[in-house]
C-alpha positions, -999 to 999 in steps of 0.1 A, spaced: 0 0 0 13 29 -11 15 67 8 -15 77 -12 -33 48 -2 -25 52 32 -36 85 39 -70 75 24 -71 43 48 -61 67 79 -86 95 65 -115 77 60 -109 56 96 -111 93 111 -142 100 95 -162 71 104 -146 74 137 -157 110 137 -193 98 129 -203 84 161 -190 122 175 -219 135 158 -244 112 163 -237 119 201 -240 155 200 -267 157 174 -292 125 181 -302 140 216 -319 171 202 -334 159 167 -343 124 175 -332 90 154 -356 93 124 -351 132 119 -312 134 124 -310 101 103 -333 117 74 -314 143 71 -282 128 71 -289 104 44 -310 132 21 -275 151 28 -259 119 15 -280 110 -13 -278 151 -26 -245 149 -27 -237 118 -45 -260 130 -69 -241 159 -71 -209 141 -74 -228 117 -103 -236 147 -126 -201 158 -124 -192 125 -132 -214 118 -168 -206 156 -177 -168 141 -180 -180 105 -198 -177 86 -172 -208 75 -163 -230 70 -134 -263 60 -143 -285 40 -109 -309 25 -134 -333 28 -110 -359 5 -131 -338 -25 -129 -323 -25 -96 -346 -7 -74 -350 -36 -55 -311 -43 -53 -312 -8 -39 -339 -11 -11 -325 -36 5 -291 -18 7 -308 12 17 -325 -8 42 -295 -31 57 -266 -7 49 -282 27 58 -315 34 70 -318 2 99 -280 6 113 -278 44 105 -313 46 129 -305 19 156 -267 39 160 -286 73 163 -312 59 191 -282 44 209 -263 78 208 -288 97 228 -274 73 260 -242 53 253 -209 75 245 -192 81 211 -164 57 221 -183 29 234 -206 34 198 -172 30 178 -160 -3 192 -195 -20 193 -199 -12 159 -163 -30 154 -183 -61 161 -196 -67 123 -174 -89 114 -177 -108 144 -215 -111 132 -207 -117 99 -191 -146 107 -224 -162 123 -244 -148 96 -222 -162 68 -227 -198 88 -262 -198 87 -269 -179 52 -239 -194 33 -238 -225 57 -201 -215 59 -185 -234 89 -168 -212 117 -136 -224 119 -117 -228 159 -98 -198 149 -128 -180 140 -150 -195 169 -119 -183 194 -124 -146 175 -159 -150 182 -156 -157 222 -127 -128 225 -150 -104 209 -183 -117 231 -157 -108 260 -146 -77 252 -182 -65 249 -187 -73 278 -157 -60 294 -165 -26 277 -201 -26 286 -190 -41 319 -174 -11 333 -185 18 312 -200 43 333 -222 53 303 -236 19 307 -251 29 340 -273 50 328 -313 45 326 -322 25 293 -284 16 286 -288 -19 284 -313 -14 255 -290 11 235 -258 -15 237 -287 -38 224 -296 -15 190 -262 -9 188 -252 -47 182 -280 -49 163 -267 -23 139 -239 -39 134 -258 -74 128 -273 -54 99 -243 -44 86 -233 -83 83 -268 -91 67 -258 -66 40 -223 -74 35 -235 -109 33 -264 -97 5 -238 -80 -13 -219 -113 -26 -252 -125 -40 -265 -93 -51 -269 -82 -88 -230 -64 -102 -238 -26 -97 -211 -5 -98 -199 10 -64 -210 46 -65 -240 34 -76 -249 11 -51 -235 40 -24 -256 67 -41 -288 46 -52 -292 31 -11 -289 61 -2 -317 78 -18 -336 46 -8 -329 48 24 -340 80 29 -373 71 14 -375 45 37 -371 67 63 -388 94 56 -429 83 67 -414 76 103 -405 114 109 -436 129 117 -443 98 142 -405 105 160 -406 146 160 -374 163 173 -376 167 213 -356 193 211 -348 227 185 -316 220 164 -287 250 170 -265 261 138 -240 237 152 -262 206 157 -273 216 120 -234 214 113 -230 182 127 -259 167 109 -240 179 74 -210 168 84 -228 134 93 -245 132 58 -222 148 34 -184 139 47 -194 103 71 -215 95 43 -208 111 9 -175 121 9 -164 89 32 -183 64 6 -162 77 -24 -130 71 -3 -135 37 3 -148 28 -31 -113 44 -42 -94 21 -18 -113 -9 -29 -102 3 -63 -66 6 -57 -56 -19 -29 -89 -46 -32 -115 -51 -5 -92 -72 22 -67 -46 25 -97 -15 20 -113 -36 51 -83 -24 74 -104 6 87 -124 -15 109 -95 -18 129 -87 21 129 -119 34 131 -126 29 167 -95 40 180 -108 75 161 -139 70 178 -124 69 206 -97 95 204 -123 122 190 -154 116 224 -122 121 244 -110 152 229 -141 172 219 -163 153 245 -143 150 277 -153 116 271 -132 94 298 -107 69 282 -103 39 311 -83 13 315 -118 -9 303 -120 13 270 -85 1 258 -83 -34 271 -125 -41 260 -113 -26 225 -80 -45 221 -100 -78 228 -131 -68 205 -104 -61 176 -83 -92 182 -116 -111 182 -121 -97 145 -86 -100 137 -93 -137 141 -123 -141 126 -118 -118 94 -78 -141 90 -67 -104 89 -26 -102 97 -5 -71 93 25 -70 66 50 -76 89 35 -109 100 26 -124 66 53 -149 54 79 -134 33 86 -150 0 108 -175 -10 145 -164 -20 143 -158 -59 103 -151 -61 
């Protein structure tokens, strides 16, 4: 991986990492289903934005709506709207750091869903992954003093489940009909927002949004969304999915690092020993291994 490639990886782990920052300081005032349809109309503008400049130079970015609305519901559905609403309920409790390392957990539930829908057999590494990331939940959760507060239990709950639906996607998306990326980032996100949309005037804003909640919320749909879709799709383009998937192991440090800074969020002793654990856990389950521990080559190859 290149330098180039690099800063993208580091980049985009700060912005998804940045993400759960947002969520915390925005979901209390507007609510899940407000903040979240604004963020993904945000998303979906933009994109479409970005797609215009795109045919204008040739090169094409047609959703074809006709044929794959369907392709792009459930995206819009599994990828965005579901986990995207689930994170935002969570945020009004839980902090911004203990959001980033649940979410961490995908893989770790993409590994059960990939036995069941694939009938893919965990192997004992992955089952080992499995257990080390069940225990670092629970260390995490364990001793979190955001987890003391009331309805706590049920916010670590959506926010599992979010990342459950991000495995049920990733999962679809092996089957799924060949869309090109930016289309299947730009076409679930207008879906998404459509899906959304009817449950807003059922789940009204407690609260009236500031300029900088309204900032937030931007920087939620255009840069964690937008701007952070067309990063990754540029990673997968340079350096292929397993190496693109990296950020899962950087995001959550972000996560972290940005609830302490801006939030006064406390870092324990919990927070890095529950997070080191979690990520191991995936490390195990995903095969992932640094550079430096990957076999080197034989002399003369």
């Amino acid at each position: 991986m290149n330098t180039a490639n690099m800063l993208r990886l580091v980049a985009l782990a700060a912005i998804w990492g940045g993400s759960f920052l947002f969520m915390r300081i925005s979901a209390p005032v507007l609510g899940p289903a407000v903040l979240i349809e604004y963020r993904l109309a945000f998303a979906a503008l933009f994109l479409a934005l970005v797609g215009w400049v795109l045919s204008r130079r040739g090169k094409g970015a047609a959703l074809g709506v006709r044929r794959h609305w369907k392709h792009y519901l459930i995206l819009g559905v599994f990828n965005s709207a579901l986990p995207f609403m689930l994170f935002a309920f969570a945020a009004r409790t839980l902090s911004a750091s203990v959001l980033a390392v649940l979410n961490a957990t995908a893989p770790l539930w993409g590994a059960l869903v990939g036995a069941v829908w694939a009938r893919q057999p965990v192997s004992p590494r992955g089952a080992l992954g499995l257990l080390l990331g069940a225990g670092g939940v629970a260390l995490l959760v364990g001793f979190d003093h955001a987890t003391e507060r009331p309805g706590a239990g049920l916010a670590v709950c959506a926010t599992l489940a979010a990342a459950f639906s991000y495995s049920i996607a990733s999962q679809y998306a092996k089957s799924a009909p060949s869309v090109a990326p930016f289309a299947n980032a730009h076409g679930s996100m207008w879906a998404g927002a459509i899906v959304v949309l009817p449950l807003v005037p059922f789940m009204p804003s407690p609260g009236a949004p500031t300029i900088g909640i309204m900032g937030a919320v931007l920087a939620l749909g255009v840069v964690c969304s937008g701007i952070a879709y067309i990063i990754y799709f540029k990673l997968i383009e340079e350096v292929g999915t397993t190496s693109a998937l990296t950020v899962t192991f950087l995001s959550p440090i972000f996560g972290i690092l940005w609830g302490a800074l801006f939030l006064h969020e406390v870092i324990g002793w919990h927070t890095i020993v529950g997070s080191a654990i979690v990520l191991l856990g995936t490390a195990l389950v995903t095969g992932f291994k640094p550079r430096f521990m990957r076999a080197a080559p034989a002399a003369g190859k």
